[in-house]
C-alpha positions as CSV (number, residue, x, y, z in Angstrom):
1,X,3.1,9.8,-4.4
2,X,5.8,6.8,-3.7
3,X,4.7,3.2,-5.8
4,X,3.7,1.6,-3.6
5,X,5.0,-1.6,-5.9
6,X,8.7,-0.3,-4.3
7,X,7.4,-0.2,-0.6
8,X,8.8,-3.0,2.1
9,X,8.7,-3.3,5.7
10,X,11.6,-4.1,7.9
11,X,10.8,-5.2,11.2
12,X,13.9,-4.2,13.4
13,X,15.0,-6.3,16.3
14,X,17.7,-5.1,18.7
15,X,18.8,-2.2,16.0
16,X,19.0,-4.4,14.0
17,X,17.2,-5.8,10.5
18,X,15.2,-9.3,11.0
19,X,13.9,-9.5,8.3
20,X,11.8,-7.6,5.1
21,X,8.8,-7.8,3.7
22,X,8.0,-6.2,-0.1
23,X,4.3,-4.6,-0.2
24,X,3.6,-5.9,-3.7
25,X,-0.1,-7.4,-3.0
26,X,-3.7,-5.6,-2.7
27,X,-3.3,-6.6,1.0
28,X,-0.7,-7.7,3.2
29,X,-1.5,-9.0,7.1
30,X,-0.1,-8.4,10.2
31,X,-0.2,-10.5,13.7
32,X,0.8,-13.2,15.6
33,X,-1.1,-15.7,13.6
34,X,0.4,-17.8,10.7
35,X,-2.5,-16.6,8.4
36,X,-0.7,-13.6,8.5
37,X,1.8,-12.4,5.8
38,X,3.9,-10.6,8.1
39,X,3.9,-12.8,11.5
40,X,5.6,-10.9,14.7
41,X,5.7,-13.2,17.8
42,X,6.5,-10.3,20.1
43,X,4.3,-9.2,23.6
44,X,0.9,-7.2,22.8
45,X,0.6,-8.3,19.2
46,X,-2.7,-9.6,18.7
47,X,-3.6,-12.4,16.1
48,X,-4.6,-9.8,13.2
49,X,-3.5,-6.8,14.6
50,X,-3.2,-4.7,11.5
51,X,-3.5,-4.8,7.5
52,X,-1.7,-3.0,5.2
53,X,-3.9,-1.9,1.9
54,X,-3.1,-0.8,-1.5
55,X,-5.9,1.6,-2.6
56,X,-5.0,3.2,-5.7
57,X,-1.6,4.9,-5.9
58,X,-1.6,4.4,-2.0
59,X,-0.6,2.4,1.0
60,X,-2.9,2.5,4.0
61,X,-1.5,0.6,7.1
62,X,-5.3,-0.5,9.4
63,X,-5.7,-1.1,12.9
64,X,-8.3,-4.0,13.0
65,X,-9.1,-3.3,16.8
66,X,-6.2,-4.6,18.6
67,X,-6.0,-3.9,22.7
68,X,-2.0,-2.3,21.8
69,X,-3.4,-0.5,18.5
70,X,-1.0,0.4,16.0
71,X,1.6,3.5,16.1
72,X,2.8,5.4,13.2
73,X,6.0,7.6,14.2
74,X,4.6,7.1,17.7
75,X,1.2,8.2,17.0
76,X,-1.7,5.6,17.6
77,X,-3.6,5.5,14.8
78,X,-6.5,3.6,13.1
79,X,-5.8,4.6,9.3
80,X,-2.9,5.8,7.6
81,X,-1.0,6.7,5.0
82,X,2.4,5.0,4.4
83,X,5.4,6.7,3.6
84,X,9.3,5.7,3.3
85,X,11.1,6.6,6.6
86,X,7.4,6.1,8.8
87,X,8.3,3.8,11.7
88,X,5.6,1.6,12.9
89,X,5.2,-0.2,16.5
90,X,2.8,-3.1,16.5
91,X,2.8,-4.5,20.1
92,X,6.7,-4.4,21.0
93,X,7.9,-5.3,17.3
94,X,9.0,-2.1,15.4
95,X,9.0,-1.7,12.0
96,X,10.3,0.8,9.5
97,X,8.9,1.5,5.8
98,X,11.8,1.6,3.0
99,X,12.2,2.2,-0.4
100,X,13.0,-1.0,-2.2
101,X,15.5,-0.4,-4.4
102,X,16.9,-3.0,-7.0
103,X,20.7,-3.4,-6.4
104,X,21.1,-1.1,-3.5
105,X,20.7,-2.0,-0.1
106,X,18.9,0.9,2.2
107,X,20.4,1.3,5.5
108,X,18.6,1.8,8.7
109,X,20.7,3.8,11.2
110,X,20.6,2.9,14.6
111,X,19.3,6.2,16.1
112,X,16.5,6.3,14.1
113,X,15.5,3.2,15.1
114,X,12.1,3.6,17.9
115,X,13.9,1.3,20.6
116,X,17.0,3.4,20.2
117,X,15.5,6.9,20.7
118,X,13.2,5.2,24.2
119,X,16.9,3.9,25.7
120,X,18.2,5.8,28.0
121,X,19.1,5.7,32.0
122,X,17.0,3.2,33.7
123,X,14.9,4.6,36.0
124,X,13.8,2.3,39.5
125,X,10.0,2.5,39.6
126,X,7.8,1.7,42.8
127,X,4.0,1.3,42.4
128,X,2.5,3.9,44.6
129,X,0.5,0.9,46.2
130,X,3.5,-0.8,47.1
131,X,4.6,2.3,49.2
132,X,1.6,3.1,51.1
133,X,1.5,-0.4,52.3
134,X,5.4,-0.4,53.6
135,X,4.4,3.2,55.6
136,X,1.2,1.5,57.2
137,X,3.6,-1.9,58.1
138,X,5.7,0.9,59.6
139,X,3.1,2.9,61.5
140,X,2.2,-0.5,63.3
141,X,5.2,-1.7,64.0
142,X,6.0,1.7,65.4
143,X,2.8,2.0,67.8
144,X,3.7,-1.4,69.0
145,X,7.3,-0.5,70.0
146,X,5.8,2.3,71.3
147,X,3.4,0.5,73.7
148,X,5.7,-2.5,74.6
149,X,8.1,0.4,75.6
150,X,4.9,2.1,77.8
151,X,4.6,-1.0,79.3
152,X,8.1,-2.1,79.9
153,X,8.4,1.6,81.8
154,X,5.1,1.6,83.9
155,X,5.9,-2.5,84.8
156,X,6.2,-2.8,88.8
C-alpha cells in the first residue's frame, strides 16, 4: 500500500488545478462549510458531504449522507479505498488523488480529467411534459380552425 503521509487532493476546475490539499492528518473534511478542511463552493455539495480517514496504512474517502453522494472513478460510493490516479466528484467539484512528491510537480492531463471525458456535442433536450402540452395546444387550436371553418361554409 501507497503512505498515505504522500497522498493529496487536487480539486480541478476547468481542466485545470485550483488548488491541493496534502492528506497528512487522521481526518480531513469535505463540504461547503468552513469547518471543513477542504471547502468546495460548487452546486450539490452539501455542508459535510464527505471525510476522508486514515485507518492504519490506509485512506478511506466517507460519504456522510449527502443528497449528490460521493463518486469514486464515477462510481457512487459510501466507503472507499484511496488510491493515486482515483478521481473523485463531490457535487459538481472534481477531484483527483496524487502522489505528493517532494521536488517534482505531478501533472494532470486534461483528458483524464472527469469534465473532460463528459464534453462532447451538446445535445438540445425537451422535457417530455413540455411536448405533450405543445401537441394538446395544437389539437385545440386545430378543432377550432376546424369549426370556425364549418361555420364559415354552412353560414347563409
Amino acid at each position: 500500500m501507497q503512505d498515505w503521509k504522500q497522498l493529496k487532493l487536487v480539486v480541478m476546475e476547468r481542466n485545470k488545478r485550483k488548488e491541493e490539499y496534502k492528506l497528512d492528518k487522521p481526518t480531513t473534511g469535505i463540504g461547503r462549510s468552513n469547518l471543513n478542511q477542504i471547502v468546495l463552493r460548487n452546486k450539490g455539495v452539501s455542508p459535510f458531504h464527505a471525510r476522508v480517514i486514515v485507518e492504519g496504512e490506509k485512506c478511506i474517502i466517507r460519504d456522510l449522507g449527502a443528497h449528490e453522494g460521493v463518486k469514486v472513478n464515477g462510481e457512487k460510493i459510501d466507503t472507499r479505498i484511496l488510491l493515486p490516479g482515483d478521481e473523485i466528484q463531490i457535487g459538481r467539484a472534481h477531484l483527483k488523488v496524487v502522489m505528493d512528491v517532494p521536488g517534482k510537480k505531478v501533472s494532470v492531463r486534461k483528458e483524464e480529467t472527469p469534465q473532460r471525458k463528459k464534453r462532447g456535442k451538446v445535445k438540445f433536450h425537451i422535457p417530455v411534459r413540455l411536448i405533450i402540452i405543445l401537441i394538446i395546444i395544437f389539437i385545440i387550436i386545430l378543432i377550432f380552425d376546424i369549426h370556425w371553418l364549418i361555420q364559415l361554409l354552412t353560414w347563409k
